[in-house]
N, C-alpha and C positions, 0 to 999 in steps of 0.2 A: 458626626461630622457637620460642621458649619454650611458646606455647601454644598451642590450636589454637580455635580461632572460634566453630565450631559444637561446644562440646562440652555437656556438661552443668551446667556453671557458668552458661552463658549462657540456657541454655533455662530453667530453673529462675528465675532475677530475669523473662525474659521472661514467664512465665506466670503470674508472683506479679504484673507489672505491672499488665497487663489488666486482670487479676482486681480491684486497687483502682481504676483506672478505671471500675468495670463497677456494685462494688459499693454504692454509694452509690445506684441509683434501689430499693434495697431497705428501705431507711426513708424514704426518701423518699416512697414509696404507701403506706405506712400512716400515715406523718405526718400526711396529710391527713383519715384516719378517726379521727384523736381519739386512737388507742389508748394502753395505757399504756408502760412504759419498758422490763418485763420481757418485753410483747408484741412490742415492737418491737428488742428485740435476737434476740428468737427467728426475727422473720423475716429481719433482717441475718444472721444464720448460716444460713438457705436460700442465700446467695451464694455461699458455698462447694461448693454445686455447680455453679457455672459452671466449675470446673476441669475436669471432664470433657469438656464441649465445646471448653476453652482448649486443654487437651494434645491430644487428638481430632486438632483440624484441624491442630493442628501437626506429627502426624507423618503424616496422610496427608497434606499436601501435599508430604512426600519420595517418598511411594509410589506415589501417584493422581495421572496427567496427563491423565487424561481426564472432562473438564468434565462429563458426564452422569451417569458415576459420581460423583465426587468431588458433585456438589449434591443425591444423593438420600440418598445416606451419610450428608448433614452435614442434611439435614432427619429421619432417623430418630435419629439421637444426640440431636440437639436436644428434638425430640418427645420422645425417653424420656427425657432429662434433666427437661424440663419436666412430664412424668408422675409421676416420682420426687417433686419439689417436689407436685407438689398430692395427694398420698398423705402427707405431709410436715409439712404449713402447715392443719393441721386444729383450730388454736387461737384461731380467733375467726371472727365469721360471715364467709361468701364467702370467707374465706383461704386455702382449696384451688383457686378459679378464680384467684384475684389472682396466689396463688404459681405457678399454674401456667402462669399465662398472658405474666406477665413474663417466668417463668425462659425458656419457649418463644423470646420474641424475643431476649434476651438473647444467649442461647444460638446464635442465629444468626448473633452479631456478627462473634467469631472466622471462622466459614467467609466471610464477606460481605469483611472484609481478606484471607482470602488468596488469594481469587478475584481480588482487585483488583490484589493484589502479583503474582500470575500474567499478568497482563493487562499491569501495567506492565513487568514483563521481556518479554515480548514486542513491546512497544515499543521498548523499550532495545535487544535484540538484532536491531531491523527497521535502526534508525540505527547502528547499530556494522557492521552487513552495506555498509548505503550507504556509512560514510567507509571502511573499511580494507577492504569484498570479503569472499568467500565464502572467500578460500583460509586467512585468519587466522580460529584457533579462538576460539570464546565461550565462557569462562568461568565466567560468572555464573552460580549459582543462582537458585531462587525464594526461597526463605530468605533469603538476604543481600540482597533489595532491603526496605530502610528502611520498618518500619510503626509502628503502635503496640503489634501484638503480637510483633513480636521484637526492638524497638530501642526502651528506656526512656530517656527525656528528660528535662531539666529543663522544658521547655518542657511538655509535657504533666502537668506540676503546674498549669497555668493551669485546666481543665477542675477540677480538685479544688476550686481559690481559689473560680472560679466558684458550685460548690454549696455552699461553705462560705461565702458571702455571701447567698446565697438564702435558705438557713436561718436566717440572721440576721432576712433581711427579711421573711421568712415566720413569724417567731415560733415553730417549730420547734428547740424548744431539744434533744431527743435528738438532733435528725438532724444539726443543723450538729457538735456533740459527737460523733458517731462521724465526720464528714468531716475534722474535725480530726486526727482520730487516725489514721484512710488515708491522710493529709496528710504527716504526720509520718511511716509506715511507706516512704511512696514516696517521701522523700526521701533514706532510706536506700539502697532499692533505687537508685533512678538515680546514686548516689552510688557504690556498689558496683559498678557496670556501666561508667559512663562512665569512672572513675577506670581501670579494666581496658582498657577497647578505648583509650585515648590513650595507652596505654603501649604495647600492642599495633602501633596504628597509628606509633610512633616507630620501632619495634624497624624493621616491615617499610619506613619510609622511610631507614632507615639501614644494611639489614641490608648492602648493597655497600659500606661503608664499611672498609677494611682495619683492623685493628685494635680492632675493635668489641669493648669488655669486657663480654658478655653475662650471665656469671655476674655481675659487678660489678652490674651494669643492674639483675639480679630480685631482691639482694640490697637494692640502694638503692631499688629498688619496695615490697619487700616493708615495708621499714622506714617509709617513707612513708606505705605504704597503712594502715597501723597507727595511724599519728603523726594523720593527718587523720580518720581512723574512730572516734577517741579525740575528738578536737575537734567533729565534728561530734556525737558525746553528748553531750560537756562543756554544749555551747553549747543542745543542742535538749529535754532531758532534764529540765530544772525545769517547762517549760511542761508536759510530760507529767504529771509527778508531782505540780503545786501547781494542774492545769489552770485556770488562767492563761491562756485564749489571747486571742491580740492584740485582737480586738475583741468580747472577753467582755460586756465592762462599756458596750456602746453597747445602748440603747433608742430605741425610735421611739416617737415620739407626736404626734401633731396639738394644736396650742394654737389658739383662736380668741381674736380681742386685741378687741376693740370700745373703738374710739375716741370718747369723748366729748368733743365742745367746749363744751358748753354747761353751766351751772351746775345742778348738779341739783339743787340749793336752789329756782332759778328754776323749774323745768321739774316740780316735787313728784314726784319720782320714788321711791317708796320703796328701800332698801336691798336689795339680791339680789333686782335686780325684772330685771336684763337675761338672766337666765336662764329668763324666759317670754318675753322680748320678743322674743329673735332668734327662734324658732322658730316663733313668730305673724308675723313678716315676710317668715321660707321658704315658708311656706304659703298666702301671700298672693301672692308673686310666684311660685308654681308656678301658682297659679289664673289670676293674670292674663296668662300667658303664652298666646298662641293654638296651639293642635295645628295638625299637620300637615292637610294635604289625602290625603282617602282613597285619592286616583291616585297621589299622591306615592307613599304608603306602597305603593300595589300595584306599582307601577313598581319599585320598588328590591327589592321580590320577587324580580319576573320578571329583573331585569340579573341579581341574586344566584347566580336559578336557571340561568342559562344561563354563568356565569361556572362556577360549581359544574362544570356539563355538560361545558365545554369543558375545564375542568381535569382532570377525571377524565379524558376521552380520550387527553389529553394524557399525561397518566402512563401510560395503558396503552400507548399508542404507545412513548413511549419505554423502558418496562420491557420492550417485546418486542424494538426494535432492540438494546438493549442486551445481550439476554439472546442475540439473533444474533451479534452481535460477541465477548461475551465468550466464548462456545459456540466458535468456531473461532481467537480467540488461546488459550484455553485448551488449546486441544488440540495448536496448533502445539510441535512439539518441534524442528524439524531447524535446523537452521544457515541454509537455503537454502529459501525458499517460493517457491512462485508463485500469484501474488497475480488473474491475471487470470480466471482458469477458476472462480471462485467467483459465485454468482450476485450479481449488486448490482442494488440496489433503487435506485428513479429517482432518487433524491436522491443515490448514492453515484456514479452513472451523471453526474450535473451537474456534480457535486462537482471526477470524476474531467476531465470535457471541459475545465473551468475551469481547471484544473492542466496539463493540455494547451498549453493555448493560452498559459497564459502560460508554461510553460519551454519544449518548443519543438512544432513544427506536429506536424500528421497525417502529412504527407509527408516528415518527418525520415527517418535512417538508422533510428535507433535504435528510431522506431515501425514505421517497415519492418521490420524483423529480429525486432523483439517476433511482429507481426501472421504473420509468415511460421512461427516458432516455435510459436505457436499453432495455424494452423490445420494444421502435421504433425503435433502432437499429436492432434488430434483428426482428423484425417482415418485415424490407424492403430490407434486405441482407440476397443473396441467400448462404448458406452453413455456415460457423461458422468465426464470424466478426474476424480481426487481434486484437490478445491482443498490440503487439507496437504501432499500430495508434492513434495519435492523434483522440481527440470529430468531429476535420473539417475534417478528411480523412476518417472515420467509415461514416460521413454521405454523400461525395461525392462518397464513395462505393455505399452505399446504395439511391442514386439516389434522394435525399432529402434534398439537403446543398439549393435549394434556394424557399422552402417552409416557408410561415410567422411563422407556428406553432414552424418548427424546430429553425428560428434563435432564436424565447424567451425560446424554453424547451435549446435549448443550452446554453444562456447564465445564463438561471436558474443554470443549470447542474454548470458550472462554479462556480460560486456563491456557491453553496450547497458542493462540491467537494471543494473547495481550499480557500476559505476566511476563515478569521478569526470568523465573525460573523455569516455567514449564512443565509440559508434563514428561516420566519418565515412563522405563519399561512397564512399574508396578500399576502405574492408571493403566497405558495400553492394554494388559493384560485383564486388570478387572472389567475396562469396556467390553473384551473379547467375549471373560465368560456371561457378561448380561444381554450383551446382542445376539451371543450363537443358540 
């Protein structure tokens, strides 16, 4: 292959990405104080320190696989990133908590994707273990599964479109005026990326092809990539320079139309008399309108407040299950886990019985051979076995990796855990007559 994937071509558009995705809720919160146009580009360029924590997480998640470092690391960079900004953002009142308290969450956006993209390879590598087995290697990095911050899209120009219609409708004329412009910057970039990885991706669906003219290929790439990179200025470059942009010239306003039927000769109504009259008619029908009952209003309190109560639980609940789950995918590295020696909480315990019983019983082979596998694990290891170990590190713990019994209940186990087919009556039985 011509080029190589992860190199520094690709990391560079990836972290210029983000960065404009990220950057726009930065005149956006001051938009809303009024400020003027010199204040509010001063704090659009505190955005530019999001690239510390953009590059940050992206090269510790080649170094860091271990979930409790990696999330104390990516809350201290953040924090001093977000310290940096409010030492920074000293140009108008509260603009040192404002700057510093955005850049903080901000700042934690990148580590929050790659925890996630860590979490989804671990999935990916759970079902690539179930169809093909533990004996076929996995490939896959953390890097190479698909996010926002290391794969730029067309598709995530919607999120730009987005705030660059809010500014319209919010009357924020600086802010929608720089989303335009991030607009326009990351159309380049995903422009520059995607043109690269579909050449890429040709090369590698073709590279078995005998006769493949490769130099040919990066020649008539290269001329391409020119030809379309020339077109896409031609075409995007007036809107920049005459700014011009597509929904400049739209204004919102409310009209009120008042319908008269009646002659207003008949009715002596004097001239520019209906610009008292609607608003003595709103005032009239607010008065005649009945208020509420005092219970009503207490009652919608109290649901409010308990609705409040239960939500909040709720999120705490599920930020700590979550924060369980992603704590030991994160950490899993091997090829080969075992999934049962970890503790599970009632619900995963339910979960698990339900899944049970609809693929096959208690009394199956394969849950025989699991259950048997388990409790020599734990009948020959002293305190409670590592839930991330691999079946050969659980039994080189437990002092047992070169007994004949263990290599067939291991490679039983195997077999019963991760194949297709499984084991039937005839293994159960031959493990019976070797272990009794």
């Amino acid at each position: 292959m011509i080029f190589k994937r992860n190199d520094l071509y690709r990391g560079i558009l990836s972290w210029f990405h983000l960065l404009l995705l990220l950057f726009g809720f930065y005149p956006l919160s001051v938009s809303f104080l009024g400020l003027n146009t010199q204040n509010t580009l001063k704090m659009t360029a505190l955005g530019l320190l999001l690239l510390i924590p953009i590059i940050s997480s992206s090269l510790m998640l080649r170094k860091i696989r271990n979930f409790w470092i990696f999330v104390p690391c990516g809350l201290l960079i953040a924090a001093g990133t977000g310290y940096l900004a409010y030492c920074l953002c000293d140009f108008f009142q509260y603009g040192r908590y404002l700057g510093g308290i955005l850049t903080f969450l901000l700042s934690l956006i990148p580590f929050i994707i790659h925890i996630h993209a860590r979490v989804q390879l671990v999935e990916i590598r759970r079902d690539f273990i179930a169809a093909h087995g533990s004996s076929k290697p996995f490939a896959m990095e953390t890097w190479e599964v698909s996010t926002p911050a290391n794969t730029p899209r067309f598709s995530h120009l919607t999120w730009l479109v987005i705030q660059y219609i809010a500014g319209i409708l919010l009357g924020f004329s600086t802010y929608w005026h720089i989303i335009f412009y991030l607009t326009f910057l990351d159309v380049f970039l995903c422009f520059l990326y995607q043109y690269r990885e579909n050449y890429l991706d040709f090369v590698e669906t073709n590279d078995g092809v005998a006769n493949l003219p490769l130099q040919t290929l990066q020649k008539i790439f290269r001329i391409l990539y020119a030809l379309a990179f020339l077109l896409l200025i031609i075409f995007t470059l007036p809107a920049a320079l005459y700014g011009r942009e597509p929904l400049s010239e739209i204004s919102i306003s409310s009209h009120t139309i008042l319908h008269v039927e009646q002659d207003t000769d008949s009715l002596s109504i004097p001239p520019n008399s209906t610009q008292q009259i609607v608003p003595e008619i709103i005032v009239q029908a607010q008065n005649d309108s009945t208020p509420d009952p005092v219970w009503f209003a207490n009652l919608l309190k109290v649901l409010l407040f308990i609705m409040g109560i239960v939500l909040i639980l709720s999120l705490i609940y599920a930020i700590v299950q979550g924060i369980k789950k992603i704590g030991a995918d994160f950490c899993t590295d091997e090829n080969d886990s075992i999934e049962f020696l970890e503790d599970k909480t009632k619900d995963d315990k339910k979960k698990l019985r339900k899944q049970q019983k609809k693929k096959e019983g208690y009394l199956s082979p394969n849950m025989q051979i699991r259950r048997k596998y388990k409790r020599m694990i734990k009948r020959n290891t002293k305190g409670t076995p590592s839930s991330t170990a691999t079946p050969s590190e659980l039994e080189r713990r437990a002092g047992i990796a070169e007994e004949p019994n263990t290599t067939l209940l291991h490679s039983m186990y195997e077999k019963a855990r991760y194949s297709k087919m499984g084991c039937g009556k005839e293994d159960l039985q031959a493990l019976n007559k070797t272990t009794s």
